[in-house]
GUTITI-856008 format. One record per residue (C-alpha): x, y, z; residue number from 1; residue in one letter. Coordinates in nm, 3 decimals, padded with zeros to 5 digits. Example, Ala and Ser with C-alpha at 12.3 -4.5 7.8 and 13.67 -1.06 7.14 Angstrom:
// residues 2
east  north  up  nr  rest
01.230  -00.450  00.780  1  A
01.367  -00.106  00.714  2  S
//
This chain:
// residues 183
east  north  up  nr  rest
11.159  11.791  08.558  1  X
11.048  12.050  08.768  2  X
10.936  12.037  09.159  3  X
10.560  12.068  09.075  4  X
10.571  11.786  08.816  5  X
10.765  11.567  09.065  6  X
10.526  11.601  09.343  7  X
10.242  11.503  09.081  8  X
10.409  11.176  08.957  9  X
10.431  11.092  09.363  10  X
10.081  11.184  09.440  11  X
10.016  10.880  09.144  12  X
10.152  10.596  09.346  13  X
10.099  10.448  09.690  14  X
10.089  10.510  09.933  15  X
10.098  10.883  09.832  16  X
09.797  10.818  09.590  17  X
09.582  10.637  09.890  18  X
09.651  10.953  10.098  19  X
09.535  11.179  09.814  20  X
09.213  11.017  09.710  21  X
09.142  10.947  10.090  22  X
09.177  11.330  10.129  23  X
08.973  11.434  09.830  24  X
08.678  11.185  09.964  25  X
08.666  11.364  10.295  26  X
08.652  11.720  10.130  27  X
08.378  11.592  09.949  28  X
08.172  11.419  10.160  29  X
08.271  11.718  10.440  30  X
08.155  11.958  10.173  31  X
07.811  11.763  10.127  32  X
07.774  11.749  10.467  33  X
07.802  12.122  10.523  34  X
07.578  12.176  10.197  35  X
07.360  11.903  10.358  36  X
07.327  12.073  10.679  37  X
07.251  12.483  10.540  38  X
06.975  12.341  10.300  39  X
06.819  12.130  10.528  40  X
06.598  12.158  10.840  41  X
06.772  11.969  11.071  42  X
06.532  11.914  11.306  43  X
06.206  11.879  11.081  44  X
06.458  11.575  10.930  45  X
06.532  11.385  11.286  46  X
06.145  11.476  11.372  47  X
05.991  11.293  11.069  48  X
06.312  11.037  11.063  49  X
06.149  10.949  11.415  50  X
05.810  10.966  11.342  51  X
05.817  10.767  11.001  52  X
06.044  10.498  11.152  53  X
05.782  10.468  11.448  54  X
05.491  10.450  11.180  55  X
05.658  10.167  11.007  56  X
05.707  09.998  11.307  57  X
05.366  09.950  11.430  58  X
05.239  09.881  11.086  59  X
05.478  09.596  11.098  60  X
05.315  09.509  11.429  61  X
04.940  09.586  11.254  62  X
05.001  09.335  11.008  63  X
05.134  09.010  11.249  64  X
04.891  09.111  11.443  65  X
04.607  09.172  11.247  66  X
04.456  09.361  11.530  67  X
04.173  09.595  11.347  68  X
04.205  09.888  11.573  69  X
04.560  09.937  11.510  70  X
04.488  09.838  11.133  71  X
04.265  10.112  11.142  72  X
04.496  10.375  11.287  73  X
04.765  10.297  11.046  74  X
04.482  10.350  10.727  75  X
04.411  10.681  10.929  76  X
04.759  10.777  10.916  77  X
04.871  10.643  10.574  78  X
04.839  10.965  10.357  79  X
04.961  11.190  10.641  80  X
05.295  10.961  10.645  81  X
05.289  10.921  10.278  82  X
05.351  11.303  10.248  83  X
05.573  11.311  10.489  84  X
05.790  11.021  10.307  85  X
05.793  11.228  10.014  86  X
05.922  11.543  10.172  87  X
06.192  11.362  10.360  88  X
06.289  11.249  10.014  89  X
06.304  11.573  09.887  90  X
06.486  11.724  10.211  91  X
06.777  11.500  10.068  92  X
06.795  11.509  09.747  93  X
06.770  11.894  09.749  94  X
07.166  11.918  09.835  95  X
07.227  11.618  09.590  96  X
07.127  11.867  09.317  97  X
07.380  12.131  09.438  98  X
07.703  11.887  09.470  99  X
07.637  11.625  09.172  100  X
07.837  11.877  08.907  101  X
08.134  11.957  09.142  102  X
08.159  11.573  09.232  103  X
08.143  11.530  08.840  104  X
08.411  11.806  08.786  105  X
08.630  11.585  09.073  106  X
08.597  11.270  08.875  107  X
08.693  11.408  08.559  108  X
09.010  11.580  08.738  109  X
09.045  11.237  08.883  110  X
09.009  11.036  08.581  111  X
09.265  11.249  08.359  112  X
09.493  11.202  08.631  113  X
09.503  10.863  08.742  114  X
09.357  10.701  08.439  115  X
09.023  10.488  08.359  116  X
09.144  10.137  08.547  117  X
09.531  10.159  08.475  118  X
09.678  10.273  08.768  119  X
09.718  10.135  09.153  120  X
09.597  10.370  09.379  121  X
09.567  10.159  09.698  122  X
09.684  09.779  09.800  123  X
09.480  09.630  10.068  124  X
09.640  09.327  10.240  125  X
09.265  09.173  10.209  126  X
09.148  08.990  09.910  127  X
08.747  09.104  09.940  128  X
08.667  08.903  09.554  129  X
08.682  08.583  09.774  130  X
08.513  08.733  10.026  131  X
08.203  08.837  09.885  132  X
08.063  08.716  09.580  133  X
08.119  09.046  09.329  134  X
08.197  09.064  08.990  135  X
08.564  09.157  08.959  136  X
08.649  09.456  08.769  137  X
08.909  09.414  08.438  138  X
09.214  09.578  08.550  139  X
09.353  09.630  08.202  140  X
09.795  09.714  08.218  141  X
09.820  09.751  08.568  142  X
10.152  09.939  08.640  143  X
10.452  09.745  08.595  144  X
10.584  09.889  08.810  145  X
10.369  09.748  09.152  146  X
10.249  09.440  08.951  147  X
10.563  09.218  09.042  148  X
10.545  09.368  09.433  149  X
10.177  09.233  09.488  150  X
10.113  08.870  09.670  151  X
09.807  08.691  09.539  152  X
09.560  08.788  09.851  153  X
09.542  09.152  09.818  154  X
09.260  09.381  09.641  155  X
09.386  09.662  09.420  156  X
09.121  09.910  09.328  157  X
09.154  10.188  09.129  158  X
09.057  10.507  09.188  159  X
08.707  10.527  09.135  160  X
08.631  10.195  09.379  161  X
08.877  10.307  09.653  162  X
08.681  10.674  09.629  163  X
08.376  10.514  09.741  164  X
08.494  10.261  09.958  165  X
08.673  10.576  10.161  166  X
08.333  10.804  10.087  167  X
08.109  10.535  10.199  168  X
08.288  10.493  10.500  169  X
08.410  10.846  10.629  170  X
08.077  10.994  10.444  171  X
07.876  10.820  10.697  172  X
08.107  10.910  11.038  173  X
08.083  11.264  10.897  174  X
07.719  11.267  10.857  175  X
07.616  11.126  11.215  176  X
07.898  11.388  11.335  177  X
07.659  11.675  11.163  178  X
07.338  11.459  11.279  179  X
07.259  11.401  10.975  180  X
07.155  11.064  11.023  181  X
06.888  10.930  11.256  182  X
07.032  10.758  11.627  183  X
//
């Protein structure tokens, strides 16, 4: 066996394989973010993040109120924050449309290498099936070689659910980093 296929059996297993797809979620998600922040008008985004979230706000108010002034202003408004609900949307999904084939290309490079469910990529010391109420996924031949070395208590997901556990969650801290994300 040579070096490089050595270092690619390692990258398969924890903790080497938690590292790996941890790493490949934050060059993703960085990557977005960067895309995200060239295609975008930042501060048209934060402006009509503001300005929607403060419509929807006093509508709320409006409507336990049911003061007709303020009903009235919000009917005045409607089509003017309508529009600008629909161009927020496509603010975002504009960058979607550039990264959805290399994230595809990543999955498929993912999915030849670690398999559909049959691998172990990470062990959490947390069992989260009895803490929230979610349909378990099948873990069909989980290696044999971690399956005698895991205590009842602890979540194993494979790649694909520990990619967007770690893209959920650094995704986000990356995105309010690049202000991305209203305050």
């Amino acid at each position: 066996m040579d070096f490089l296929s050595e270092i690619g059996v390692l990258f398969k297993y924890p903790p080497y394989s938690t590292i790996f797809v941890i790493m490949v979620s934050l060059g993703v998600s960085t990557f977005s973010t960067l895309l995200s922040r060239r295609l975008m008008d930042v501060d048209k985004l934060k402006r009509y993040t503001r300005e929607t979230k403060e419509y929807n706000s006093l509508k709320m108010k409006a409507m336990r109120s049911q003061d007709r002034r303020l009903l009235k202003k919000i009917d005045d408004n409607k089509s003017r924050f309508d529009k600008m609900q629909k161009e927020l949307f496509s603010m975002r999904m504009k960058p979607m449309m550039y990264t959805i084939i290399p994230l595809m290309l990543v999955f498929v490079i993912m999915n030849g290498y670690f398999g559909a469910n049959d691998s172990i990529v990470a062990i959490i010391p947390y069992d989260l099936w009895e803490t929230f109420v979610i349909i378990p996924i099948k873990h069909n031949g989980l290696v044999d070689l971690f399956s005698d070395r895991i205590p009842t208590g602890y979540f194993v997901p494979n790649y694909i659910g520990w990619y967007f556990f770690t893209s959920i969650t650094f995704g986000s801290v990356i995105q309010k980093l690049a202000g991305l994300t209203p305050d």
